[in-house]
C-alpha distance (Angstrom), angle and dihedral (degrees) to the residues before:
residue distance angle dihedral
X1 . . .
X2 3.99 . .
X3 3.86 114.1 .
X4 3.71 114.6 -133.9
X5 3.77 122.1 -166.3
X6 3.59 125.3 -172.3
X7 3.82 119.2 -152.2
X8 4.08 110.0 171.0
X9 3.18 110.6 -163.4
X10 4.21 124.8 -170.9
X11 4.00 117.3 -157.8
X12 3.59 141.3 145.8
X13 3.58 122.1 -146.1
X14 4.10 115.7 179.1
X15 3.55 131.1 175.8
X16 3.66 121.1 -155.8
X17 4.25 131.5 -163.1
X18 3.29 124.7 -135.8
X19 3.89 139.6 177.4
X20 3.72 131.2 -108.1
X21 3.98 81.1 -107.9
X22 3.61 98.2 56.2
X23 3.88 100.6 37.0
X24 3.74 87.9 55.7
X25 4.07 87.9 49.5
X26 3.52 92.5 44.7
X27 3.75 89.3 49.0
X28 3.74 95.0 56.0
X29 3.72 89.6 48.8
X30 3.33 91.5 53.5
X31 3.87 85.2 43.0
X32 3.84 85.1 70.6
X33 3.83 94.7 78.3
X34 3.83 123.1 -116.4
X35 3.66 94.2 -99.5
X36 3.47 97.0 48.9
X37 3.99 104.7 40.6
X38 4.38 78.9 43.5
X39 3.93 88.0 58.2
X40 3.80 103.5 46.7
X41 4.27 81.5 38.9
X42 3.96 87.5 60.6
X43 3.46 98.6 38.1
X44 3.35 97.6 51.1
X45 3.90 106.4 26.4
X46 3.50 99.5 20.8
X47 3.61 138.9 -134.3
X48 3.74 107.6 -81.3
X49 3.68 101.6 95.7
X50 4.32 109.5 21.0
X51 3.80 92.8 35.9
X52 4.00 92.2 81.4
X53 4.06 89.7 50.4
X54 3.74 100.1 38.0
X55 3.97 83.2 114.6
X56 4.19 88.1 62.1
X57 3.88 98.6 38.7
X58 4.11 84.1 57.3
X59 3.48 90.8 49.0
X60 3.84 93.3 46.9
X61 3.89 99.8 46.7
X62 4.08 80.9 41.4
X63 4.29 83.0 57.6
X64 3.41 88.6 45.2
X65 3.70 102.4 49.4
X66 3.94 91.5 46.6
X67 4.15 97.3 38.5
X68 3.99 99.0 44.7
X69 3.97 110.6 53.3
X70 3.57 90.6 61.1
X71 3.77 100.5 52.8
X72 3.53 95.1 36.2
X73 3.87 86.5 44.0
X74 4.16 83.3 51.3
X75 3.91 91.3 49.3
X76 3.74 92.8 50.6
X77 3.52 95.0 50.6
X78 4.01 90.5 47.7
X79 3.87 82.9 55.2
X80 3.70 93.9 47.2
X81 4.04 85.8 59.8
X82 3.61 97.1 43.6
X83 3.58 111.1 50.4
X84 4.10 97.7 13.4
X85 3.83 92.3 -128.4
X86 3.58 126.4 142.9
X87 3.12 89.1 -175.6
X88 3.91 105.0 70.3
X89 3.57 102.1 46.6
X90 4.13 102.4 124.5
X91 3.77 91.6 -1.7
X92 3.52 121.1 143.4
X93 3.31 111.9 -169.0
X94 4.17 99.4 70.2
X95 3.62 111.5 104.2
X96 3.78 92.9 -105.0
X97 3.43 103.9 60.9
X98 3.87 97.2 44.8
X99 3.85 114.6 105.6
């Protein structure tokens, strides 16, 4: 007789887009350092509603610190080749990376 086993299983996965703009803002904020950006949070916003998923903000600005470098690292290389310009690799103020 065939075995059947059940395992139900309840999980959200998203994924999110962002701009050059705001992935090089959110990479700086995550450049902070969890401890750090987790202070100032506290002592200015309190604890009530991030202290119960401190464990998941961690793990995101850990994503974000290992994901990001490399593909902005990839898009300011790609701008290097196209327009030959030292000079607006990771800059923000050029019409295409504003928000």
């Amino acid at each position: 007789m065939a075995e059947i086993i059940g395992r139900p299983n309840v999980n959200l996965d998203l994924t999110f887009r962002i701009n050059e703009a705001e992935a090089r803002a959110l990479y700086d904020l995550a450049g902070y350092g969890d401890d750090a950006f987790i202070k100032v949070f506290y002592e200015k916003l309190g604890k009530c509603y991030m202290e119960k998923h401190e464990a998941g903000l961690r793990s995101f600005l850990c994503s974000v610190r290992n994901f990001l470098p490399s593909e902005l690292s990839k898009l300011d290389q790609a701008r290097q080749a196209f327009f030959g310009d030292a000079s607006r690799i990771g800059v923000r103020s050029h019409e295409e990376t504003k928000p």
